[in-house]
RODO-2510 file (C-alpha; in nm, 4 decimals, decimal comma):
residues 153
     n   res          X          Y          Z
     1     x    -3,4407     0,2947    -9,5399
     2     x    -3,8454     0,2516    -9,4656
     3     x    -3,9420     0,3314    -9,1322
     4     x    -4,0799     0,0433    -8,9534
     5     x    -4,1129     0,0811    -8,5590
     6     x    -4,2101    -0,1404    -8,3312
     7     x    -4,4218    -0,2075    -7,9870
     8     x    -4,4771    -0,4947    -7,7809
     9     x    -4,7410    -0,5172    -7,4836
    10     x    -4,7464    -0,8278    -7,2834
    11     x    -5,0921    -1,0542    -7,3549
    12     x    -5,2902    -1,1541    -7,1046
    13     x    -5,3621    -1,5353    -7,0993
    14     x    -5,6639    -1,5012    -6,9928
    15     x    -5,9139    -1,6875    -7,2238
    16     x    -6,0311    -1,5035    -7,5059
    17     x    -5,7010    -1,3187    -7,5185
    18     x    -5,4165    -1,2743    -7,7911
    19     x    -5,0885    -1,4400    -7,7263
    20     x    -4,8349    -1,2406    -7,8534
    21     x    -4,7177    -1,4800    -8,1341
    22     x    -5,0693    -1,4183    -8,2644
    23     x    -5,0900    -1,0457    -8,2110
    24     x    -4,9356    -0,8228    -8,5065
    25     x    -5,0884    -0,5342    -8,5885
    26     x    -4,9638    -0,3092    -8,9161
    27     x    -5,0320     0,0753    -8,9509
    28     x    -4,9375     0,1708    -9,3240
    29     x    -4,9407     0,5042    -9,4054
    30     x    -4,6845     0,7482    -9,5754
    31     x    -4,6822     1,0215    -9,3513
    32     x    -4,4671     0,9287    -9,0816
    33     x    -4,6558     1,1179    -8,7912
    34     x    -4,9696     0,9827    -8,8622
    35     x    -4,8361     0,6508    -8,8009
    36     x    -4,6670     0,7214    -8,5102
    37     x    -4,9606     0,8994    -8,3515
    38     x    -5,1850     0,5727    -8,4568
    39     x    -4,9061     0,3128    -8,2702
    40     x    -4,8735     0,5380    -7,9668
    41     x    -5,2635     0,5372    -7,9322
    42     x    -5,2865     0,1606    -7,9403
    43     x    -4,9934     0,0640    -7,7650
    44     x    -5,3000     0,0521    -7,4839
    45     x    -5,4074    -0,2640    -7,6250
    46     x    -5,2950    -0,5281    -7,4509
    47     x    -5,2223    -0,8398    -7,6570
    48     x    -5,0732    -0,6937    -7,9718
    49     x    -4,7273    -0,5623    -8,1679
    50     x    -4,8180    -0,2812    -8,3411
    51     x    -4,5880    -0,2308    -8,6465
    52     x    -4,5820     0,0771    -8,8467
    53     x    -4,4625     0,1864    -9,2094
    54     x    -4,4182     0,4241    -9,4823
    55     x    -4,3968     0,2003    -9,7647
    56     x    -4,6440     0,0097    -9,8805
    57     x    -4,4089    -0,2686   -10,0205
    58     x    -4,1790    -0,2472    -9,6996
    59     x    -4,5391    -0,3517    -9,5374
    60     x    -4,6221    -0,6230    -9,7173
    61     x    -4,2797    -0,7822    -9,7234
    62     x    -4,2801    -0,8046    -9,3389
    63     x    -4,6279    -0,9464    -9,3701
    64     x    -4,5664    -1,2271    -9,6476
    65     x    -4,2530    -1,3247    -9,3683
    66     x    -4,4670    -1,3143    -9,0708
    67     x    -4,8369    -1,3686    -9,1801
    68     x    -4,9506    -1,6370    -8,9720
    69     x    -4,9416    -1,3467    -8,6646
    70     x    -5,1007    -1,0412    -8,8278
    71     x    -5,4676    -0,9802    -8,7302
    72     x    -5,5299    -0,6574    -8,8826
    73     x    -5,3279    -0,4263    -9,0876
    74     x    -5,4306    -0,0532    -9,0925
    75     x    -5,3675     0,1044    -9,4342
    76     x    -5,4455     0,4209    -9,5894
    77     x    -5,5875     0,4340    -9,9079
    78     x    -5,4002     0,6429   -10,1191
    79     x    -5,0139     0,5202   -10,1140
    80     x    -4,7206     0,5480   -10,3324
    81     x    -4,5860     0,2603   -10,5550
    82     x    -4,8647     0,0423   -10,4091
    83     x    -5,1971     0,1538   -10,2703
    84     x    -5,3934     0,0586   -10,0199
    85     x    -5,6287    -0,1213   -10,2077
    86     x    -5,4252    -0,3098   -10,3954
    87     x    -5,2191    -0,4053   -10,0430
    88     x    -5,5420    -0,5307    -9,8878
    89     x    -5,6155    -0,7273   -10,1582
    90     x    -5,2422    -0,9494   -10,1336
    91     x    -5,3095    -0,9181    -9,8376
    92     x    -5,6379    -1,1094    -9,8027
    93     x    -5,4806    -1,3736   -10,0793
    94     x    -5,1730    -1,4257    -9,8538
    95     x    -5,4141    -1,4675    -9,5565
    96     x    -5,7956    -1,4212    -9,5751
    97     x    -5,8139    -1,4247    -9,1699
    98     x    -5,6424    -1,0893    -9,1035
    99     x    -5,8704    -0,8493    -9,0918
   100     x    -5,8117    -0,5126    -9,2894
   101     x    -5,9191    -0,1489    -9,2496
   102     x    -5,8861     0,1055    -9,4915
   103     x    -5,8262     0,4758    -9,3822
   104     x    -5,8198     0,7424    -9,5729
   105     x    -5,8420     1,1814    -9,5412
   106     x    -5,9970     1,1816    -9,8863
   107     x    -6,3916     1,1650    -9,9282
   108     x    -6,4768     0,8172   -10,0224
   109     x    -6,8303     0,7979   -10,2183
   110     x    -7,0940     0,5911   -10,0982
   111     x    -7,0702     0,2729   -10,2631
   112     x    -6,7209     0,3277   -10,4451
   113     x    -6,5597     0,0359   -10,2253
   114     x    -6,8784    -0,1649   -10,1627
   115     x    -6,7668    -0,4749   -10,4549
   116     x    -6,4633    -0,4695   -10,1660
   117     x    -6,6261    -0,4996    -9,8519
   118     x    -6,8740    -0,7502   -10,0281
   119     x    -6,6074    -0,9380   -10,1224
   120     x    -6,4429    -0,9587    -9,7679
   121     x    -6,1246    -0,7949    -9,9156
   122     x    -6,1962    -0,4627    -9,6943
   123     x    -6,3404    -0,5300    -9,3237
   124     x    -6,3898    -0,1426    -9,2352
   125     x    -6,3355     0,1772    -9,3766
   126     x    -6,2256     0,4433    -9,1485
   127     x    -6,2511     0,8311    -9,2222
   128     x    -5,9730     1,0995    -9,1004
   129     x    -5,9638     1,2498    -8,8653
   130     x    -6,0746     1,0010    -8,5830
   131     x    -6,0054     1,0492    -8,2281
   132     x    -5,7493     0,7951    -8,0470
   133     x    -6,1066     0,6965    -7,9083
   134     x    -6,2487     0,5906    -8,1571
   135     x    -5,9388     0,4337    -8,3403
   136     x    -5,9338     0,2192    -8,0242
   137     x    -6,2584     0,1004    -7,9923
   138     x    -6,2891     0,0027    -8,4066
   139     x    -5,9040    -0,1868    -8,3841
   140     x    -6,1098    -0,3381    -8,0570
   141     x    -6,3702    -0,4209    -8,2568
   142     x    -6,1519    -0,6072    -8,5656
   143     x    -5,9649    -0,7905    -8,2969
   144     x    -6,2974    -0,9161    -8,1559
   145     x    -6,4218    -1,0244    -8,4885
   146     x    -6,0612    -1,1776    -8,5618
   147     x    -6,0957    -1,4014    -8,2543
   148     x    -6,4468    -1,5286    -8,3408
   149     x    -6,3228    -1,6467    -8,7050
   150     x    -6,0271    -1,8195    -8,5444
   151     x    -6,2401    -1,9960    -8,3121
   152     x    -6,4976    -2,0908    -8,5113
   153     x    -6,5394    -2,4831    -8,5300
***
């Protein structure tokens, strides 16, 4: 059976903020400790349900049944039976609001994604390693940008 844990922090109702029907968060990635280590480092986000699994099908199952309340989904690049390309892309067809981020340990060329980004199917593209920091502050950064599509008149 897939892996898929789960964390909940309570959302702020302050204005501006993520209720937490509106806050799900995905982390797909096949190793299982990366995963975990990427959850535990935003479970300091206040606002979301972070979600995390090994399979990239088990992933996009739970967000087809739930994805009026993802905002991002976090996916590495190279998966099994599905990459992460190919995820993002469903994904962005199922919702075009949630924002995506591709992550990957691999060197990605300058320009090999680009027709993706232009396209809006990939919002950022994240290199490993990256500190807790700085995972923080970019899955900061997507929720931010999330928020200012939603409200947009």
């Amino acid at each position: 059976m897939p892996l898929i844990k789960f964390y909940m922090r309570v959302a702020s109702l302050e204005s501006g903020q993520i209720s937490p029907n509106e806050g799900m968060v995905g982390i797909v990635d096949d190793d299982s400790d990366i995963s975990m280590i990427f959850a535990d480092a935003l479970r300091e986000i206040d606002g979301i349900s972070v979600f995390t699994f090994n399979d990239s099908l088990e992933a996009l199952k739970h967000f087809t049944n739930n994805k009026e309340e993802y905002i991002l989904v976090i996916c590495d690049l190279m998966m099994p039976r599905l990459d992460g390309l190919d995820l993002v892309k469903k994904i962005k067809i199922l919702r075009p609001k949630t924002r995506t981020m591709i992550i990957s340990g691999y060197e990605i060329e300058p320009g090999e994604l680009q027709i993706d980004i232009n396209k809006g199917i990939i919002d950022k593209i994240i290199q490993k390693p990256i500190s807790m920091n700085g995972l923080r502050r970019e899955v900061k950064n997507q929720i931010d940008d999330y928020l200012l599509t939603i409200n947009k008149k």
